[in-house]
ChimeraX commands (.cxc) that place a marker at each C-alpha (Angstrom):
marker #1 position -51.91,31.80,-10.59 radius 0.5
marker #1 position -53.36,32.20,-14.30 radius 0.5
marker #1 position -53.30,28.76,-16.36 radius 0.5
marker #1 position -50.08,30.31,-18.63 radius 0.5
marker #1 position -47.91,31.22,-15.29 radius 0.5
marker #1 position -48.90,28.19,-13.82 radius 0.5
marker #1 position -47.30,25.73,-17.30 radius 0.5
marker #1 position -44.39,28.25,-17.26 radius 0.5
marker #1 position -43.91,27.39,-13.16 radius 0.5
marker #1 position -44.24,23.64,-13.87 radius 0.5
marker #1 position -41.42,23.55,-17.07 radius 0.5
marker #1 position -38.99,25.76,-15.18 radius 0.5
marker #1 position -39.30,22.96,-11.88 radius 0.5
marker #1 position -38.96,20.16,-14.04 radius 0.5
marker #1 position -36.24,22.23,-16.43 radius 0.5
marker #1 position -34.40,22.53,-12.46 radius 0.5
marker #1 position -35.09,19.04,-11.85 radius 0.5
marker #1 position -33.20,17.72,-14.76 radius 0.5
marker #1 position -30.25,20.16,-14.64 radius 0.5
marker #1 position -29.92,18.55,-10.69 radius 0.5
marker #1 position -30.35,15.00,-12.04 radius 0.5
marker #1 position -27.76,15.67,-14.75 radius 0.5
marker #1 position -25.37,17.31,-12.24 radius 0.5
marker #1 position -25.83,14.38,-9.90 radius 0.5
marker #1 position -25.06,11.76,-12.39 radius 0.5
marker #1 position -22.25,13.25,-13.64 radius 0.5
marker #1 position -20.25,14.23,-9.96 radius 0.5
marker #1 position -21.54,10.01,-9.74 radius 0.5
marker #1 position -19.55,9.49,-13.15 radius 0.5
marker #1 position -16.81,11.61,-12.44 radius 0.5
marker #1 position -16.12,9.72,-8.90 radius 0.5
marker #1 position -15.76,6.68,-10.60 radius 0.5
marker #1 position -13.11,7.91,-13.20 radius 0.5
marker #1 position -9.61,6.19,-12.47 radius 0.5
marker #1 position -6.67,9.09,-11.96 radius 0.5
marker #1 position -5.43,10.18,-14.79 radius 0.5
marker #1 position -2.07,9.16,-14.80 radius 0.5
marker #1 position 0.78,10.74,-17.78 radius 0.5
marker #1 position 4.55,10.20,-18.25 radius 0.5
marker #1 position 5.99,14.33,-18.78 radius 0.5
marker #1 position 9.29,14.29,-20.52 radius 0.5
marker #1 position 11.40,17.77,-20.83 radius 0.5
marker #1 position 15.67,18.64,-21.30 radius 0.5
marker #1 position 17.06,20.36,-18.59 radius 0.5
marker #1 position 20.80,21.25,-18.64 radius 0.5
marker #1 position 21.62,18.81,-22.36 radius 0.5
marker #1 position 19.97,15.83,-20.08 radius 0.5
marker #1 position 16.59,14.12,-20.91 radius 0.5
marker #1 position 14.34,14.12,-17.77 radius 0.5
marker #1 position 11.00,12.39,-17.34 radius 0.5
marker #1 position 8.14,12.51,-14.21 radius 0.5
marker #1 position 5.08,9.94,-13.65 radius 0.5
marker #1 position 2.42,12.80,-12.57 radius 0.5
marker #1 position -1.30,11.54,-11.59 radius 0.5
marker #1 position -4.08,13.62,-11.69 radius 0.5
marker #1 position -1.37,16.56,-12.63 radius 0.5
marker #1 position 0.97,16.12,-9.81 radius 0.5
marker #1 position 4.53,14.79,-10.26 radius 0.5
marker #1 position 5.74,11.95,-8.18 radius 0.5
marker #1 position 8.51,10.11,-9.64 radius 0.5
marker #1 position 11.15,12.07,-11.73 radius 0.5
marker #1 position 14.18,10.83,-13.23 radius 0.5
marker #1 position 17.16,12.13,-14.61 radius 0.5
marker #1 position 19.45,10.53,-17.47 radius 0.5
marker #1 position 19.91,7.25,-18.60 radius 0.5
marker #1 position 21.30,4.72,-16.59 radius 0.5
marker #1 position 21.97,0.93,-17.16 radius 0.5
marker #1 position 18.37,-0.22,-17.14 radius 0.5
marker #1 position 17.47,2.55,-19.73 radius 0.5
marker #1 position 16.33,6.01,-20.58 radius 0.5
marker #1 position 14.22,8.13,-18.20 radius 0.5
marker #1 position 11.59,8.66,-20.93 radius 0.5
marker #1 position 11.22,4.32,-21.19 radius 0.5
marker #1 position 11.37,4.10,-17.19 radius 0.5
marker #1 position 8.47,6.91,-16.51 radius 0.5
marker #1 position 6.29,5.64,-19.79 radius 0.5
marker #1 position 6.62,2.09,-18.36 radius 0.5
marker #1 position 5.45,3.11,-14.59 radius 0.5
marker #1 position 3.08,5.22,-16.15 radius 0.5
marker #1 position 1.07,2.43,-18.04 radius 0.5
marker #1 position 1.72,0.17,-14.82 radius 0.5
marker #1 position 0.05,2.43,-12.48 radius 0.5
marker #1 position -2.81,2.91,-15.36 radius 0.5
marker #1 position -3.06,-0.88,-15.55 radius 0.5
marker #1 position -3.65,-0.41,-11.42 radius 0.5
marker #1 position -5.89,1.99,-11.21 radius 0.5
marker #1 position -7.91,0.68,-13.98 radius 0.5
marker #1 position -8.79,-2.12,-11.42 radius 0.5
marker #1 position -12.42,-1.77,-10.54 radius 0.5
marker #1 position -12.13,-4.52,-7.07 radius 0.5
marker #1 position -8.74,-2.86,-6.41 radius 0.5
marker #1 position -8.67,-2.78,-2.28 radius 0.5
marker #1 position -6.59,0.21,-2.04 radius 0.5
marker #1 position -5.65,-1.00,2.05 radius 0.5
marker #1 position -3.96,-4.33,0.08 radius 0.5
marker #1 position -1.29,-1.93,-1.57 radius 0.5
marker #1 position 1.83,-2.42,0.13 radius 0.5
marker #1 position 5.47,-1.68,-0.11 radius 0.5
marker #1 position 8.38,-3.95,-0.48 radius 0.5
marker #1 position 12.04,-4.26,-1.89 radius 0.5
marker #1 position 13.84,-6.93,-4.25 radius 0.5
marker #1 position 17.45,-5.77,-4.19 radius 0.5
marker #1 position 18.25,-2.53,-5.30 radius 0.5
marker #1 position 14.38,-2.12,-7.43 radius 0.5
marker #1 position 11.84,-0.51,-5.41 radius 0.5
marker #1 position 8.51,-2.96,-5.56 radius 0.5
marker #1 position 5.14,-2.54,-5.13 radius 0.5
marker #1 position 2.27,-4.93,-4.42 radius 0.5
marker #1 position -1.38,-5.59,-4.26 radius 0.5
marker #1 position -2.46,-8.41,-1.43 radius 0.5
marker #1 position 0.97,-9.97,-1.67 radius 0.5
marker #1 position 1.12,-10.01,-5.91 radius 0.5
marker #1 position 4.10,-7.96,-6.98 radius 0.5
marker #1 position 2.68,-5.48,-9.97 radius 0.5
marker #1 position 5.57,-2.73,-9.93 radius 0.5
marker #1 position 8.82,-3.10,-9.70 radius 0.5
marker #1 position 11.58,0.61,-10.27 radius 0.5
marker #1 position 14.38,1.76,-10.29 radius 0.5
marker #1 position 14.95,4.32,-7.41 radius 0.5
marker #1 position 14.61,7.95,-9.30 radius 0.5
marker #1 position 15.72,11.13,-8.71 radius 0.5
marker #1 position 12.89,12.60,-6.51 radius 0.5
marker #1 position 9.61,11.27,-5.21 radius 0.5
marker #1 position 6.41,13.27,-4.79 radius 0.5
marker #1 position 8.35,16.51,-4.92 radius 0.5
marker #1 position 11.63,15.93,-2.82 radius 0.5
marker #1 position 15.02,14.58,-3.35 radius 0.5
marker #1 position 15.16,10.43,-3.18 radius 0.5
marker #1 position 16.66,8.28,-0.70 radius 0.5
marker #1 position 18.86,5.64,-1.96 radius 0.5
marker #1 position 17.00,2.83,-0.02 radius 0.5
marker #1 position 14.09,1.71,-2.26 radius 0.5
marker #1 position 11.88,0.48,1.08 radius 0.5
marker #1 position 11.51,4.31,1.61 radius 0.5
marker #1 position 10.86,5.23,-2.26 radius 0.5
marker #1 position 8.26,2.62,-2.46 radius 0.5
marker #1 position 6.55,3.30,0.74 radius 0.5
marker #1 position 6.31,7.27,-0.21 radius 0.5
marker #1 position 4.90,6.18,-3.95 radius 0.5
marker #1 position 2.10,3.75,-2.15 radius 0.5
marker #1 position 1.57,6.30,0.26 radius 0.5
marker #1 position 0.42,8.42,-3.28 radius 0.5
marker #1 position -1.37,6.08,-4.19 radius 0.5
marker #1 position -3.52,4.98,-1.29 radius 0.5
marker #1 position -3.84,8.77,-0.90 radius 0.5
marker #1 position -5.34,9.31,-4.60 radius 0.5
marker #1 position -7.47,6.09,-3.79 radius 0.5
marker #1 position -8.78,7.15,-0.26 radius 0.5
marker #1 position -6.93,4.76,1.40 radius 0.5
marker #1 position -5.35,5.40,5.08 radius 0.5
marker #1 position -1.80,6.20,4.74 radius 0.5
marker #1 position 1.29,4.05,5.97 radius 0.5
marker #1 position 3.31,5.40,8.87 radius 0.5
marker #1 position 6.79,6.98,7.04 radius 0.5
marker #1 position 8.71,4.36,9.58 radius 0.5
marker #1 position 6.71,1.75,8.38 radius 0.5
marker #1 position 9.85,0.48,6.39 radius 0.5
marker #1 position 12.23,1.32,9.30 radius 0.5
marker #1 position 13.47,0.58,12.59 radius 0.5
marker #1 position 15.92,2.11,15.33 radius 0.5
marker #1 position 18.99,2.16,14.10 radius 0.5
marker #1 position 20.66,0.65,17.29 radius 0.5
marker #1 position 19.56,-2.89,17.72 radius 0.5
marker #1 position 19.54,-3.86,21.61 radius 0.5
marker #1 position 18.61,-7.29,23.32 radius 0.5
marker #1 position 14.82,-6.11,23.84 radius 0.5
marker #1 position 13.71,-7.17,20.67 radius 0.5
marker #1 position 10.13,-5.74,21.00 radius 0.5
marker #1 position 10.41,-1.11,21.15 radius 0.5
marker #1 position 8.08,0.82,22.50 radius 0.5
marker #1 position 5.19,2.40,20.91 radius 0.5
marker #1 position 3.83,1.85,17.05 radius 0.5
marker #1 position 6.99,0.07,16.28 radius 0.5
marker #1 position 8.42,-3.36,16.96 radius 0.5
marker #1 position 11.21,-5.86,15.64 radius 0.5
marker #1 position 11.70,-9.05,16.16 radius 0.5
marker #1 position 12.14,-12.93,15.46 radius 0.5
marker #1 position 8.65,-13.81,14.08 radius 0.5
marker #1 position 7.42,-17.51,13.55 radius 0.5
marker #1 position 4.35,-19.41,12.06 radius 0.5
marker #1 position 1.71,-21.96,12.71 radius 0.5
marker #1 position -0.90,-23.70,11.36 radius 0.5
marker #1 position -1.19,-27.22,10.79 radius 0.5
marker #1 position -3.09,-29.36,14.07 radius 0.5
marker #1 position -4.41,-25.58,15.04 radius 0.5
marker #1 position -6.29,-25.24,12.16 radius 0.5
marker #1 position -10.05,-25.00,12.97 radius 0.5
marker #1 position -9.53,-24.37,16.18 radius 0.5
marker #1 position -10.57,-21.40,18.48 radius 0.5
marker #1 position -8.38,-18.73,18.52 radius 0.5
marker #1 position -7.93,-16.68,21.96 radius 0.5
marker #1 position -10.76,-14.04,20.35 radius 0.5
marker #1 position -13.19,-16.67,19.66 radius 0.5
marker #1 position -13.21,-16.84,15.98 radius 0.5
marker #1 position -12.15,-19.91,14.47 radius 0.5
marker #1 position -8.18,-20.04,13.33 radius 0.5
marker #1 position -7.37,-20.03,9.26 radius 0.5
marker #1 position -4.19,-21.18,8.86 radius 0.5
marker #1 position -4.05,-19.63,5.77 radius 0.5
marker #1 position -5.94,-16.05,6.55 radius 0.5
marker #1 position -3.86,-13.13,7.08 radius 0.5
marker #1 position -3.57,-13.38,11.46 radius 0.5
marker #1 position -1.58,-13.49,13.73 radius 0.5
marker #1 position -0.70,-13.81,17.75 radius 0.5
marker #1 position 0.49,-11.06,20.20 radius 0.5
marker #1 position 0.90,-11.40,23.74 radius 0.5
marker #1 position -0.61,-8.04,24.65 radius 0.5
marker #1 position -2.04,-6.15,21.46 radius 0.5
marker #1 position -6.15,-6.09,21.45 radius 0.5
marker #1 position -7.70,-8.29,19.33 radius 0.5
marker #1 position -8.42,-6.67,15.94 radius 0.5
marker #1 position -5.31,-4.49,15.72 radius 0.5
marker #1 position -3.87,-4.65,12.14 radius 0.5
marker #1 position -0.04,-4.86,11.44 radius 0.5
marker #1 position 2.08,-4.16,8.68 radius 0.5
marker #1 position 4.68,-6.56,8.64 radius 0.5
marker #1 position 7.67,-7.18,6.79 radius 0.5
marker #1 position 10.18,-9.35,6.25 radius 0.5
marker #1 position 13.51,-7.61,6.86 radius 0.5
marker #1 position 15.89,-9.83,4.64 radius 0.5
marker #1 position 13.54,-10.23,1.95 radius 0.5
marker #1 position 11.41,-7.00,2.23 radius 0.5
marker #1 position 8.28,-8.71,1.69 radius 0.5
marker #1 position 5.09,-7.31,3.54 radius 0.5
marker #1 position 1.92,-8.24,4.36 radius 0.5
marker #1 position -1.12,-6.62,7.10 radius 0.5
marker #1 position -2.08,-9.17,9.52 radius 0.5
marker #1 position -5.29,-8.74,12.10 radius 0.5
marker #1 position -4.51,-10.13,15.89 radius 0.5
marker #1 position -6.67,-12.73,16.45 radius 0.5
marker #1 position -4.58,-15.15,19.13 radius 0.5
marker #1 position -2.47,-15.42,21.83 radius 0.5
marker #1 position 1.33,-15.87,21.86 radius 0.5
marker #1 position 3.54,-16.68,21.27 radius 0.5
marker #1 position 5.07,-19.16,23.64 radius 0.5
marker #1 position 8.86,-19.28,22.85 radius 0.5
marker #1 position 10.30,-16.51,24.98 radius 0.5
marker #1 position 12.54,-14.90,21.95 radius 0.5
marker #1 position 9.68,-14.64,19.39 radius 0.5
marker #1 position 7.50,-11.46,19.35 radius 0.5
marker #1 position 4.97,-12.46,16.87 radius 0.5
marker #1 position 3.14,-15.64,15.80 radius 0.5
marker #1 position 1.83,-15.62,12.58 radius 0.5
marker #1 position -0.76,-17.61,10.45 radius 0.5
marker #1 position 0.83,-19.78,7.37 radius 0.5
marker #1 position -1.05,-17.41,5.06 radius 0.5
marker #1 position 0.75,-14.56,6.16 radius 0.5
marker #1 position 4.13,-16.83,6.00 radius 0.5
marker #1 position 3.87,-17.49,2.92 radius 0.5
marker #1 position 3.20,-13.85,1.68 radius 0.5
marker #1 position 6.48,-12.84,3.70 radius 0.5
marker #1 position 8.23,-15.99,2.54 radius 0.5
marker #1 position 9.70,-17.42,5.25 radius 0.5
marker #1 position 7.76,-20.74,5.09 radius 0.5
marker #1 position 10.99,-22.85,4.35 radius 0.5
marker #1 position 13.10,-20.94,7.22 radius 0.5
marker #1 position 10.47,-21.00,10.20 radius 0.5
marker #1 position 11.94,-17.84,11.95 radius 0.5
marker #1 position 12.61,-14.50,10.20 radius 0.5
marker #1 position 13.47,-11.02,11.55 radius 0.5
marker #1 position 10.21,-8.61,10.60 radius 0.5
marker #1 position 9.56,-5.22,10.97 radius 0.5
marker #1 position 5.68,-4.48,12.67 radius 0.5
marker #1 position 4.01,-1.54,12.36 radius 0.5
marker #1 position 0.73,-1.05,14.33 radius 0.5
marker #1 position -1.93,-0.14,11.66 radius 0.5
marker #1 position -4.53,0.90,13.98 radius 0.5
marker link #1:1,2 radius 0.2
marker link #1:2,3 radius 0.2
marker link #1:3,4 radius 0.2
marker link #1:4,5 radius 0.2
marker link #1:5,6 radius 0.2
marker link #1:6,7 radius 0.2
marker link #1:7,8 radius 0.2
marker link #1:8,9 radius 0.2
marker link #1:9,10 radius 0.2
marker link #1:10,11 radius 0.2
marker link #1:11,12 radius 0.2
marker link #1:12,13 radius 0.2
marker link #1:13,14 radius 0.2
marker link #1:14,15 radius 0.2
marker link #1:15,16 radius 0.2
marker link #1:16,17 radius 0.2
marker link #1:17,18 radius 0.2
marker link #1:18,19 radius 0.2
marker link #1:19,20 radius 0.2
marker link #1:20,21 radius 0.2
marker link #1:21,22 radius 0.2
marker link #1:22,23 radius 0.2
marker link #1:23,24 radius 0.2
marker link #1:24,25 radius 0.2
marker link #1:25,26 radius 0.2
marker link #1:26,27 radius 0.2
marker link #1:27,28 radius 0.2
marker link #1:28,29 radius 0.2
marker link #1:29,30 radius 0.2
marker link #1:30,31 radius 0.2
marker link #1:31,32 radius 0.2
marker link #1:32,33 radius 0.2
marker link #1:33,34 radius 0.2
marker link #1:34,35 radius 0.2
marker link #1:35,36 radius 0.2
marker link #1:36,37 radius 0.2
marker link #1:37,38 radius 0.2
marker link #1:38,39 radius 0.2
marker link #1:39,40 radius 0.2
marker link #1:40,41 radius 0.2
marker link #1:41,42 radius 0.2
marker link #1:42,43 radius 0.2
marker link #1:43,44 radius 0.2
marker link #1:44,45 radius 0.2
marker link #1:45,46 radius 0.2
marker link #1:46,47 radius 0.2
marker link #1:47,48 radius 0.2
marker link #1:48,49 radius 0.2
marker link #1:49,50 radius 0.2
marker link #1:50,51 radius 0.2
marker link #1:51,52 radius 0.2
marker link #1:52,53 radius 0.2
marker link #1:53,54 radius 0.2
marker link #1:54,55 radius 0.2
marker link #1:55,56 radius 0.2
marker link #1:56,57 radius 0.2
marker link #1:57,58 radius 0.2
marker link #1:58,59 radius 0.2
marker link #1:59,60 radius 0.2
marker link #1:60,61 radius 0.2
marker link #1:61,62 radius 0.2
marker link #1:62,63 radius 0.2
marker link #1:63,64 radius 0.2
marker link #1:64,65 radius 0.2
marker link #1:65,66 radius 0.2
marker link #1:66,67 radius 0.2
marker link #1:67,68 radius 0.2
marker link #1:68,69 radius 0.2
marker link #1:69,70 radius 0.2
marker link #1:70,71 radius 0.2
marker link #1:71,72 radius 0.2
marker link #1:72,73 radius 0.2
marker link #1:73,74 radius 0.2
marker link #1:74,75 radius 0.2
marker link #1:75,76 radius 0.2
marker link #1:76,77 radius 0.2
marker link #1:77,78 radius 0.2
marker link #1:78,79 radius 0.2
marker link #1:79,80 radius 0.2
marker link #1:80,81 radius 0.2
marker link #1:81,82 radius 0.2
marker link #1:82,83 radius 0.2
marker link #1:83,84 radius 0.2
marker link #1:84,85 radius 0.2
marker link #1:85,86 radius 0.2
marker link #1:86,87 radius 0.2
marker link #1:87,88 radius 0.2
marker link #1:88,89 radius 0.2
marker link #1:89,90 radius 0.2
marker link #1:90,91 radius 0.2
marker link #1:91,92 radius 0.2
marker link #1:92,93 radius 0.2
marker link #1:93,94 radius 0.2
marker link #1:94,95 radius 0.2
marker link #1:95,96 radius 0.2
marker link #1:96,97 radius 0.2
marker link #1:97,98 radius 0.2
marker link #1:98,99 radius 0.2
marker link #1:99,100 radius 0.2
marker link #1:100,101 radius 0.2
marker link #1:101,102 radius 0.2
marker link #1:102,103 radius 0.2
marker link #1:103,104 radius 0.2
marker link #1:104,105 radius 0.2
marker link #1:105,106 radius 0.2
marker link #1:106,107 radius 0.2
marker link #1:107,108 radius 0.2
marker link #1:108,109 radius 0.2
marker link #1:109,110 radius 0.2
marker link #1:110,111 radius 0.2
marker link #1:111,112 radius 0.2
marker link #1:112,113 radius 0.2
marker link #1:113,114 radius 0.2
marker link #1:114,115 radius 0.2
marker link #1:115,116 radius 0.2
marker link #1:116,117 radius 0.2
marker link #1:117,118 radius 0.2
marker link #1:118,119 radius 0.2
marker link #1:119,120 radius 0.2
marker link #1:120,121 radius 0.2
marker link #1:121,122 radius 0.2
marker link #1:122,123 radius 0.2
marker link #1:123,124 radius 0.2
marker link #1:124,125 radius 0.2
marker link #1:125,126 radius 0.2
marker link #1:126,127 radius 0.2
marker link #1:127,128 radius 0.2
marker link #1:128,129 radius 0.2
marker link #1:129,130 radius 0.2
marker link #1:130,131 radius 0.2
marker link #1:131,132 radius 0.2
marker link #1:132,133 radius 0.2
marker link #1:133,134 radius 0.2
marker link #1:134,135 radius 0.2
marker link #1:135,136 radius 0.2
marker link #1:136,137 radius 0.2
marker link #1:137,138 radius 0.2
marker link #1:138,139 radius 0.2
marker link #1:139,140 radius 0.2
marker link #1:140,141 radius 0.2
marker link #1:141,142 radius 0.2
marker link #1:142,143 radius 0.2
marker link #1:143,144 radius 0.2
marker link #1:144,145 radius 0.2
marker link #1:145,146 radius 0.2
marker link #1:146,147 radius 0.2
marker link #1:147,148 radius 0.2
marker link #1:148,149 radius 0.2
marker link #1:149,150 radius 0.2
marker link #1:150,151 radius 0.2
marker link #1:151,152 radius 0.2
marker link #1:152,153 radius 0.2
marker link #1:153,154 radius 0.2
marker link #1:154,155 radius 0.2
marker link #1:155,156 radius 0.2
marker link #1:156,157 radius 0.2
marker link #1:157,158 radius 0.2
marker link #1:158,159 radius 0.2
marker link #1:159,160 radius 0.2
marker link #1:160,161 radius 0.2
marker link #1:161,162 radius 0.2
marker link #1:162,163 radius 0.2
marker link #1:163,164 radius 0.2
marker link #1:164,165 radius 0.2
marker link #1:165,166 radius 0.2
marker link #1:166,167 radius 0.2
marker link #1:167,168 radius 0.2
marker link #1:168,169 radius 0.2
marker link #1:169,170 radius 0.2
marker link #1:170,171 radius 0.2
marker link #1:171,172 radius 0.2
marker link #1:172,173 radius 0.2
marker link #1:173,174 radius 0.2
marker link #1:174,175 radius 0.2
marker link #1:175,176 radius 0.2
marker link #1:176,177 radius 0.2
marker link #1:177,178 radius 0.2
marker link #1:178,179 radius 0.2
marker link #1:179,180 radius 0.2
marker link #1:180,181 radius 0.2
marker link #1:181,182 radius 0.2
marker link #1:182,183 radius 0.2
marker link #1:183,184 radius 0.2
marker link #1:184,185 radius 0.2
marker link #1:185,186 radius 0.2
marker link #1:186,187 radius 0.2
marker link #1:187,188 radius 0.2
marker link #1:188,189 radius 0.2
marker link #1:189,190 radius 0.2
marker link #1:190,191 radius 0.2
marker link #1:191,192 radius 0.2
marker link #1:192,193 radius 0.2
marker link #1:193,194 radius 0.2
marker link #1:194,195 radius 0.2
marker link #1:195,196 radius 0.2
marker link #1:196,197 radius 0.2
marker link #1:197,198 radius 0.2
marker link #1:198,199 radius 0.2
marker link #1:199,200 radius 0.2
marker link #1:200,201 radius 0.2
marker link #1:201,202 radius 0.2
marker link #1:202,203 radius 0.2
marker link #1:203,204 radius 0.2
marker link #1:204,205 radius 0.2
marker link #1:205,206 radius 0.2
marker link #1:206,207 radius 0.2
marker link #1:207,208 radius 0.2
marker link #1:208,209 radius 0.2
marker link #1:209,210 radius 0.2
marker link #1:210,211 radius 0.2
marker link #1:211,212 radius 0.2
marker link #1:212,213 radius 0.2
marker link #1:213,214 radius 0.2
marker link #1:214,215 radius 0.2
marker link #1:215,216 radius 0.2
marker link #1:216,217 radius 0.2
marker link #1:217,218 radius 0.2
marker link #1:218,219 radius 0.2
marker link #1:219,220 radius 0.2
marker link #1:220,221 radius 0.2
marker link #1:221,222 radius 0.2
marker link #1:222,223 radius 0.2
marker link #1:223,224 radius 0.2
marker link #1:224,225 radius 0.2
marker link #1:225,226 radius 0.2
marker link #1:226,227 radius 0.2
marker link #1:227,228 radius 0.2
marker link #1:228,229 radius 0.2
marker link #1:229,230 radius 0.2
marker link #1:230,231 radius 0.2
marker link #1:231,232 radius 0.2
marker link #1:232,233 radius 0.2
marker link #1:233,234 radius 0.2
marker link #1:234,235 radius 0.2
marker link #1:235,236 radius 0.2
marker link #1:236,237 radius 0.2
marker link #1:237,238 radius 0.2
marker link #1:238,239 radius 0.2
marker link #1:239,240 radius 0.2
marker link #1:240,241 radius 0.2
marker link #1:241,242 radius 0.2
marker link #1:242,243 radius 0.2
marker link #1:243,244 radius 0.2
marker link #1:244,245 radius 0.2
marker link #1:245,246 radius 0.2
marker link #1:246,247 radius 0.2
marker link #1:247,248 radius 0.2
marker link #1:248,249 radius 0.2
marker link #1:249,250 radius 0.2
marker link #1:250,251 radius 0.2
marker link #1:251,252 radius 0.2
marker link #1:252,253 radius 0.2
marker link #1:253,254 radius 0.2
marker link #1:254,255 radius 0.2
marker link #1:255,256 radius 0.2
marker link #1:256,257 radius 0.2
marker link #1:257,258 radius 0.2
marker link #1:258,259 radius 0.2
marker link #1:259,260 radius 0.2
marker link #1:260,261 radius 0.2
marker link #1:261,262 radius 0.2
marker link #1:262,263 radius 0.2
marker link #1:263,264 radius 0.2
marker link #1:264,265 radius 0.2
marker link #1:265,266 radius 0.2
marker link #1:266,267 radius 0.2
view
C-alpha cells in the first residue's frame, strides 16, 4: 500500500468511526427523550372535539362540553399532566397504578394521586366504558406500555359479577375481606426469612409463593397498591389476605381494619 492510499485508508476508518460514534450517541439521546405527548383539537358535526395523543397515537378523546368544561381545557390539562409525568427522570413505571374517586378516573404513582379525569368518549381507539376503574386501567396500561413497563391484566379492576360465599376464585383473581398488621410484628421474621416492615409494601397468603406480587385494591375506595408475599396467613378463617400497615395505609383502610379488595396476581 503506497504512503498516499495508506493516509486516504486511515481518514476514511476514522471518518467511519465517528459517523458510528455519532450514530451511537444519538440512538443513546434519543432513548432518553420523554414521549412526546400533544392535546389535537378538531369540529366534527358543529361540536368541538379534542384527543391526548403520545408519541402520535390518540388515547383519550372527548366530545363537547360538559359540566367540568370544554374538551379542548380537559385534553390540554391531561396533556401537560402526563408531560409533567413523563418528564420524571426516577419515574418507576411498575409504581403507576389505577384507581377511582367517584365518578373521575385517577391515576397514581407509588400511592400519590397525579391525574385525576373525567371519563371521555373513547380510550386508546375504542368506545369508553362508563366505569372510570376500566378507563384508568386502559390509560396506565398506555402508559406503562410507552414506558416499558409490564402491562396490568384488563380484569385487574374487576371481579365476577356473582359474589358467592367462597370469597377467594380461582386462578389470577381473588376477592375478599383483607386485614393489616404491624405493630409487636415489626422486626420480626417473616415466614420467607426476611425481616417484616410494617410499613413496606407486603403482605401474607396462605398458599401463594413467596415473592409473588399483587395488585390490590380497595373496592369501596378504589385505591391500589402492589404488594410482594413475604408471610404466612392469615389466621382468621374469613380473611384472604394479610397485609403490611404500609400497604394499609396506601389502600386506606387503616381506621376500618377490614376492607373488601380486589387481588390480582402480578406474576
Amino acid at each position: 500500500m503506497s504512503l498516499n492510499s495508506k493516509s486516504k485508508y486511515l481518514f476514511v476508518s476514522a471518518f467511519a468511526a465517528l459517523g458510528i460514534s455519532a450514530i451511537n450517541a444519538s440512538a443513546g439521546f434519543a432513548a432518553e427523550i420523554a414521549p412526546e405527548v400533544n392535546a389535537n383539537v378538531w369540529e366534527e358535526s358543529e361540536q368541538e372535539c379534542a384527543a391526548v395523543s403520545v408519541n402520535g397515537k390518540d388515547l383519550l378523546t372527548y366530545r363537547g362540553a360538559t359540566a367540568r368544561g370544554e374538551a379542548s381545557n380537559k385534553a390540554e390539562e391531561i396533556a401537560e399532566q402526563l408531560e409533567s409525568i413523563f418528564e420524571n427522570e426516577k419515574l418507576d413505571p411498575e409504581k403507576i397504578l389505577p384507581a377511582k374517586e367517584g365518578d373521575l378516573a385517577v391515576i397514581k404513582i407509588d400511592g400519590t394521586t397525579v391525574l385525576k379525569f373525567e371519563v371521555p368518549e373513547s380510550v386508546d381507539g375504542q368506545k369508553s366504558a362508563s366505569n372510570p376503574m376500566d378507563v384508568s386501567t386502559k390509560l396506565v396500561n398506555a402508559i406503562r406500555e410507552v414506558l416499558g413497563a409490564s402491562q396490568i391484566g384488563a380484569a385487574a379492576p374487576k371481579v365476577a359479577a356473582a359474589e358467592t360465599n367462597d370469597s377467594v376464585r380461582k386462578g389470577p383473581i381473588f376477592s375478599g375481606a383483607a386485614s393489616w398488621y404491624g405493630g409487636r410484628f415489626h422486626g420480626r421474621r417473616a415466614a420467607d426469612g426476611t425481616r417484616f416492615d410494617q410499613m413496606g409494601l407486603t403482605a401474607a397468603h396462605r398458599s401463594l409463593p413467596f415473592g409473588t406480587k399483587l395488585l390490590v385494591t380497595n373496592r369501596r375506595t378504589g385505591s391500589s397498591c402492589i404488594v410482594q408475599v413475604n408471610d404466612r396467613g392469615p389466621f382468621v378463617a374469613d380473611r384472604v389476605i394479610d397485609l403490611s400497615r404500609g400497604a394499609a395505609e396506601q389502600l386506606n383502610m387503616i381506621s376500618s381494619g377490614v376492607a373488601m379488595v380486589d387481588c390480582v396476581i402480578l406474576h
